[in-house]
BATOR-853850 format. One record per residue: residue in one letter; residue number from 1; y, x, z of N, C-alpha, C, O in turn. Coordinates in pm, whole numbers, plus 50000, padded with zeros to 5 digits. Layout:
% BATOR-853850
{"A",NUM,{Y,X,Z},{Y,X,Z},{Y,X,Z},{Y,X,Z}}
...
***
This chain:
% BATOR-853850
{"X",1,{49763,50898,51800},{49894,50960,51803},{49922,51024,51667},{49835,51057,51587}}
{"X",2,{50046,51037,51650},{50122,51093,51536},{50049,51262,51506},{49970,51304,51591}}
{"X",3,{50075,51332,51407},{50063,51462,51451},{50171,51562,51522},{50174,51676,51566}}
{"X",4,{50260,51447,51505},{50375,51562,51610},{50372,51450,51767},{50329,51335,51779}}
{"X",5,{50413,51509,51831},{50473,51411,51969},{50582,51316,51957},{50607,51226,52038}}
{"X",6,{50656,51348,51829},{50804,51267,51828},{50739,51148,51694},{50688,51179,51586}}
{"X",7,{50768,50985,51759},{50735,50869,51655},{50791,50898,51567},{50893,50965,51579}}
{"X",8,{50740,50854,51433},{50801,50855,51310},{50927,50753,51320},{50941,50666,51406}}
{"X",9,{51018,50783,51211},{51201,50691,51247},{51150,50591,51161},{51122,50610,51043}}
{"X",10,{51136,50457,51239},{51114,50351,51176},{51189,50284,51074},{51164,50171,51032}}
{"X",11,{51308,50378,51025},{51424,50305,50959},{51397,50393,50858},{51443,50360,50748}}
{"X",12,{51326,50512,50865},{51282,50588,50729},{51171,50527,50633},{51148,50524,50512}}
{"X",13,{51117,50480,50751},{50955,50399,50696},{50998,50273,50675},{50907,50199,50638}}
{"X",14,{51150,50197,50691},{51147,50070,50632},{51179,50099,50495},{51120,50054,50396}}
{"X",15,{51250,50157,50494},{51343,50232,50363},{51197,50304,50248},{51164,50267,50135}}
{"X",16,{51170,50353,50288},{50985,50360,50228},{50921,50237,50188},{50864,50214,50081}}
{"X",17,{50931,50194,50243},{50834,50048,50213},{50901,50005,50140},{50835,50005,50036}}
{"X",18,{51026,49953,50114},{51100,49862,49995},{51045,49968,49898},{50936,49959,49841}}
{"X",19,{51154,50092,49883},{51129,50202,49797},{50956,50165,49681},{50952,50183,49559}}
{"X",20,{50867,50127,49745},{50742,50119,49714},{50725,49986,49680},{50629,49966,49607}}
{"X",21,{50796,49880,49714},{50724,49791,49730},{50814,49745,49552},{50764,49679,49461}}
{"X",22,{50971,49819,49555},{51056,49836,49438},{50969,49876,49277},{50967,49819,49168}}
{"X",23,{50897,50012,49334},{50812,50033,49275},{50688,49971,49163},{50659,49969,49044}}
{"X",24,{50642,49925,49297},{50521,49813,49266},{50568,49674,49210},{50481,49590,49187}}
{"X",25,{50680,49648,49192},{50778,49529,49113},{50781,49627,48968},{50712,49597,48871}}
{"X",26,{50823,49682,48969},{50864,49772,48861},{50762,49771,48767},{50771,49732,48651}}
{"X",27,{50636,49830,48837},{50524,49856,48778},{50455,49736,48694},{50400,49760,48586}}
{"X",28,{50461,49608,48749},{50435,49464,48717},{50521,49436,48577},{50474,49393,48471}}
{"X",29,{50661,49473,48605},{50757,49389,48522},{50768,49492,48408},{50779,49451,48292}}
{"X",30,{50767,49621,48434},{50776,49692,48305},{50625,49800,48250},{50607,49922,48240}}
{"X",31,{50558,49703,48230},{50434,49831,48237},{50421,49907,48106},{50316,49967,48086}}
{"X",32,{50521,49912,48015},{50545,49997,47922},{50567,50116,47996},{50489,50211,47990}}
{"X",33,{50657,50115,48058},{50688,50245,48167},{50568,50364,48219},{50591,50479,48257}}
{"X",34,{50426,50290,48206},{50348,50415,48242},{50252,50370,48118},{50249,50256,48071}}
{"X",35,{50175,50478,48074},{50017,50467,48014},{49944,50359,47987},{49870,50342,48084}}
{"X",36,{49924,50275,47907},{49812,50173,47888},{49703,50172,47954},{49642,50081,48010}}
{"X",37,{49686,50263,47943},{49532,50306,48010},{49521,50289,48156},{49417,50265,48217}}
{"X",38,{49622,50300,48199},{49635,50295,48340},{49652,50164,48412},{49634,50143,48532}}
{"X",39,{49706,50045,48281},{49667,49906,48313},{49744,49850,48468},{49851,49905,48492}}
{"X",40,{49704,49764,48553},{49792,49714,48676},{49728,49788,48741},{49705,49728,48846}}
{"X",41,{49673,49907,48744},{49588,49998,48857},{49718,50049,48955},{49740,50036,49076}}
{"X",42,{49781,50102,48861},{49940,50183,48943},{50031,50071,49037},{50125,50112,49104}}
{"X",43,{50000,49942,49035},{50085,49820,49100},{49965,49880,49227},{50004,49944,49325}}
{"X",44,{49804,49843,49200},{49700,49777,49314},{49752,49941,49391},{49760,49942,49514}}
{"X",45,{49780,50050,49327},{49757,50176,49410},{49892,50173,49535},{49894,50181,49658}}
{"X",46,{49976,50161,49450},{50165,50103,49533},{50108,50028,49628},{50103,50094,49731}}
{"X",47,{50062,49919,49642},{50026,49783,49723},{50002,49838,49855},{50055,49815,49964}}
{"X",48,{49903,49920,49818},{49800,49971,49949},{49914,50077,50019},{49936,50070,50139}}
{"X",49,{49994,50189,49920},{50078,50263,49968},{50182,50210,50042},{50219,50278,50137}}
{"X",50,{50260,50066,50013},{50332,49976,50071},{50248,49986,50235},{50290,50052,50330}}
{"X",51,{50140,49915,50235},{50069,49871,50371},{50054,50018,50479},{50067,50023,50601}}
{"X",52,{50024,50121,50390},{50041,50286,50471},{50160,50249,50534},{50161,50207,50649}}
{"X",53,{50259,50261,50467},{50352,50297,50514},{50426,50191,50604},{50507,50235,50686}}
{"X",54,{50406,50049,50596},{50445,49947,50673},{50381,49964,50810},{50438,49985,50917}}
{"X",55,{50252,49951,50785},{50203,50016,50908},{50245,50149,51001},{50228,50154,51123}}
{"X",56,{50307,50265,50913},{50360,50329,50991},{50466,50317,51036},{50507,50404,51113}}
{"X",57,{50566,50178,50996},{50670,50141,51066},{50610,50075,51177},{50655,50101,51288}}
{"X",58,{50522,50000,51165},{50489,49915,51278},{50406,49962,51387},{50401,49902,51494}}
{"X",59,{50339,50073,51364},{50322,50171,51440},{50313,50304,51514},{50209,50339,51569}}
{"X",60,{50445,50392,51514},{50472,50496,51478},{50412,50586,51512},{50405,50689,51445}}
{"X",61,{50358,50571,51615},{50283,50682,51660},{50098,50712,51593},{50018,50806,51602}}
{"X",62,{50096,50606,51543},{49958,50613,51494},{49932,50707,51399},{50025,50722,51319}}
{"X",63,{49825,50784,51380},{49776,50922,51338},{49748,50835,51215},{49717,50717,51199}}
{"X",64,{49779,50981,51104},{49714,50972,50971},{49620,50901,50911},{49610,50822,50817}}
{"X",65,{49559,50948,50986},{49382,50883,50944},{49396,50755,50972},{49390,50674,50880}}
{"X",66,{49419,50712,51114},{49432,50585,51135},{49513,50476,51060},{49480,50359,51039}}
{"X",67,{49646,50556,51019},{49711,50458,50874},{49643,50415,50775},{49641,50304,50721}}
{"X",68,{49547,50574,50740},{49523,50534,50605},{49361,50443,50624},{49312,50388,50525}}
{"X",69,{49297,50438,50750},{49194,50343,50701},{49220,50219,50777},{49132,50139,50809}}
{"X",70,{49362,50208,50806},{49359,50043,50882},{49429,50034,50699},{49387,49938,50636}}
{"X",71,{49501,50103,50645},{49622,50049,50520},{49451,50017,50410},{49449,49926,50327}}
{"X",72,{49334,50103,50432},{49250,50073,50378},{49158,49954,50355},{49112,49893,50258}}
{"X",73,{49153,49946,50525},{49063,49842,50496},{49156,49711,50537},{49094,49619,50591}}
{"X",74,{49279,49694,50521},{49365,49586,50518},{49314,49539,50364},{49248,49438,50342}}
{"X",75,{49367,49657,50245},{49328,49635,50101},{49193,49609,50095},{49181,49548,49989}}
{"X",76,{49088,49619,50144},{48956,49616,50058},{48958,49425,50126},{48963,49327,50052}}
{"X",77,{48955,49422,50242},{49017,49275,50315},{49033,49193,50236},{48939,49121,50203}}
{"X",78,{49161,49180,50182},{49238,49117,50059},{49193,49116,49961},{49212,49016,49892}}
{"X",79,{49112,49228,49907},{49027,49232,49800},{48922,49142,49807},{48934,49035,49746}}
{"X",80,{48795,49171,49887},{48711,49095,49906},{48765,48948,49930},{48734,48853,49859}}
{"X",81,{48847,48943,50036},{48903,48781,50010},{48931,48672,49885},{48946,48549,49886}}
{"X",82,{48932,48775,49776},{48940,48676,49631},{48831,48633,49602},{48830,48555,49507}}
{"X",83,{48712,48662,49661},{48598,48613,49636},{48590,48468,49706},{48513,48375,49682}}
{"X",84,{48677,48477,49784},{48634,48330,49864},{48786,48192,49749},{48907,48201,49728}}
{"X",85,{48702,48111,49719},{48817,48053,49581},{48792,47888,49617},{48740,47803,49545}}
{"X",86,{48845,47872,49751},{48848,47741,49789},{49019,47714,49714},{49116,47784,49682}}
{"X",87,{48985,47590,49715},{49130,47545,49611},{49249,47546,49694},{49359,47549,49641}}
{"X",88,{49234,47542,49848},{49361,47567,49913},{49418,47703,49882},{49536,47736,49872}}
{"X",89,{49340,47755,49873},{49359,47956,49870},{49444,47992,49713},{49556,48036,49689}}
{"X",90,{49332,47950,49626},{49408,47906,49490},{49503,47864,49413},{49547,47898,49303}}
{"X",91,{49536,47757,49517},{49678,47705,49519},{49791,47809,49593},{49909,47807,49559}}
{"X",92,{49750,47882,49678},{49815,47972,49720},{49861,48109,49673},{49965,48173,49691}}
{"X",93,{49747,48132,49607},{49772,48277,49522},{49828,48197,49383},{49869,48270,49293}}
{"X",94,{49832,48065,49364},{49896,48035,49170},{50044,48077,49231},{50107,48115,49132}}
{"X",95,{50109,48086,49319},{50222,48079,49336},{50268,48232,49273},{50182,48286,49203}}
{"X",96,{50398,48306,49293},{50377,48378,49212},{50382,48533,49375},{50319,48639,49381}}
{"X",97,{50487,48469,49481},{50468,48560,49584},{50274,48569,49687},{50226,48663,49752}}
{"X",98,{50213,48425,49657},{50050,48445,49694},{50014,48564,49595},{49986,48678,49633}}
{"X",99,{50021,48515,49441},{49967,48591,49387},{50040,48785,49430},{49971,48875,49384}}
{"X",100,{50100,48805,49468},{50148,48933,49500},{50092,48942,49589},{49993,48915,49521}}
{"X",101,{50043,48958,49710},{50014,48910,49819},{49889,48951,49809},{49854,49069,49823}}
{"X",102,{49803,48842,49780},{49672,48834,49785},{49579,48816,49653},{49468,48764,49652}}
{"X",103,{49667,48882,49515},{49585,48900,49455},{49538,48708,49377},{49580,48602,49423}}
{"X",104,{49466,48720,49283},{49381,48655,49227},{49238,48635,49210},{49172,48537,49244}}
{"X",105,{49182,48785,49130},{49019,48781,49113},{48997,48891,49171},{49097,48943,49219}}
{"X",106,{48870,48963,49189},{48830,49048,49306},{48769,49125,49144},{48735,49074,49038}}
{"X",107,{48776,49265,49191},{48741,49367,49108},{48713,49476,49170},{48764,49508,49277}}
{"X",108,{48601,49564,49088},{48589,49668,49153},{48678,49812,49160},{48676,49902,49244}}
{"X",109,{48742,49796,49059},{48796,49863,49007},{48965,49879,49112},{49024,49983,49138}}
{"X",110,{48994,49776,49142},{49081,49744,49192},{49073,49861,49353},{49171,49919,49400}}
{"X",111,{48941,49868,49404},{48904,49887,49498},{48955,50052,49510},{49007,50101,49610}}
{"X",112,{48922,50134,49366},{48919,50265,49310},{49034,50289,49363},{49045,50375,49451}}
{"X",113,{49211,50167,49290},{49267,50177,49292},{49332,50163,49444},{49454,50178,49439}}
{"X",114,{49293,50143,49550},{49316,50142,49626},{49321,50256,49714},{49409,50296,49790}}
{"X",115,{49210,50298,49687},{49167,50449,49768},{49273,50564,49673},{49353,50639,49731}}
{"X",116,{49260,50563,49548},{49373,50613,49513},{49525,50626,49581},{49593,50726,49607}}
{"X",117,{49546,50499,49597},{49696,50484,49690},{49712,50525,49826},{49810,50587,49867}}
{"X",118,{49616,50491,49893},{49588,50575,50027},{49553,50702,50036},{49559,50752,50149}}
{"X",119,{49516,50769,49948},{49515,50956,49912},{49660,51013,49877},{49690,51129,49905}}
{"X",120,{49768,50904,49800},{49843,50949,49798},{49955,50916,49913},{50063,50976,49914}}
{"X",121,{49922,50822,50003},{50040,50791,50086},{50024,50903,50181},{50120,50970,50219}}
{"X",122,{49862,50929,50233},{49813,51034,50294},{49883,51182,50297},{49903,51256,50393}}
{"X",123,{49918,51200,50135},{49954,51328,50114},{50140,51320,50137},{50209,51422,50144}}
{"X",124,{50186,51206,50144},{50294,51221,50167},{50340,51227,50238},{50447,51288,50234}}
{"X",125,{50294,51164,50364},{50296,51127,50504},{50280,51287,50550},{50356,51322,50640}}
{"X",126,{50182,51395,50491},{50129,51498,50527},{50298,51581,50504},{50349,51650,50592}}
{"X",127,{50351,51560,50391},{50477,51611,50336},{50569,51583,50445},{50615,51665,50524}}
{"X",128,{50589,51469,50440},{50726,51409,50564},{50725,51464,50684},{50828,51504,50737}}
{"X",129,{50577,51475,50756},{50537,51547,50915},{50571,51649,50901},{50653,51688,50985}}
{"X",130,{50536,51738,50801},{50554,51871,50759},{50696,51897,50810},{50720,51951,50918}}
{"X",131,{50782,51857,50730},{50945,51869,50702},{51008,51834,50844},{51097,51903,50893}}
{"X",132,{50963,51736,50897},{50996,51643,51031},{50905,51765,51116},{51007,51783,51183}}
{"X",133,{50829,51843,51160},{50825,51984,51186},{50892,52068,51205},{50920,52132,51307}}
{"X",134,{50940,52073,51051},{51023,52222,51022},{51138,52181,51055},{51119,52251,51155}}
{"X",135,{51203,52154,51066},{51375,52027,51148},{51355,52021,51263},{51460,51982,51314}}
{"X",136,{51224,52050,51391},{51291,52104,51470},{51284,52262,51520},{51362,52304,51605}}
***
């Protein structure tokens, strides 16, 4: 269950998910926009924050925790899945929506970036309940 009794408004959490998923386009196409250093980490961190929050459209009532380690281990999933490089799969990720999707090569790093994104969808989700609280 949620932390309140009342489901989250699934039309807030669709509107979230583009919002993020806008984001994570953004992040790809203009990566002048953040730090060098920070490299496609800020896309892999969005990705996972996308799946938080899709998931909390698709399931509204589902508790925190439970978002963030199904949105978790959806990403590590997908991750580890680049390891498997049969040429059907390959052919699937050359495309350019596979490659969004499911990625290319498997990294560890990627993984960092993941848990990153789920700490922060975590904390936002913590924000929104909050407010969605205080409103009634």
């Amino acid at each position: 269950m949620s932390s309140s009794s009342e489901p989250r408004n699934r039309l807030v959490y669709g509107a979230i998910v583009l919002a993020v998923i806008a984001l994570g386009l953004a992040s790809r196409r203009y990566p002048g926009l953040l730090p060098a250093a920070l490299g496609k980490y800020p896309g892999d961190a969005l990705w996972t924050m996308m799946v938080f929050f899709g998931l909390a459209m698709i399931a509204p009532r589902w508790s925190v925790a439970r978002l963030a380690l199904g949105a978790l281990a959806i990403s590590y999933v997908v991750e580890f899945g680049q390891l498997y490089q049969a040429p059907w799969i390959v052919a699937v990720r050359a495309h350019p929506m596979g490659h969004l999707v499911l990625g290319t090569a498997f990294g560890w790093l990627d993984l960092v970036a993941y848990t990153v994104g789920v700490l922060l969808a975590f904390a936002i989700e913590r924000i929104i309940a909050h407010r969605r609280r205080r409103q009634r």
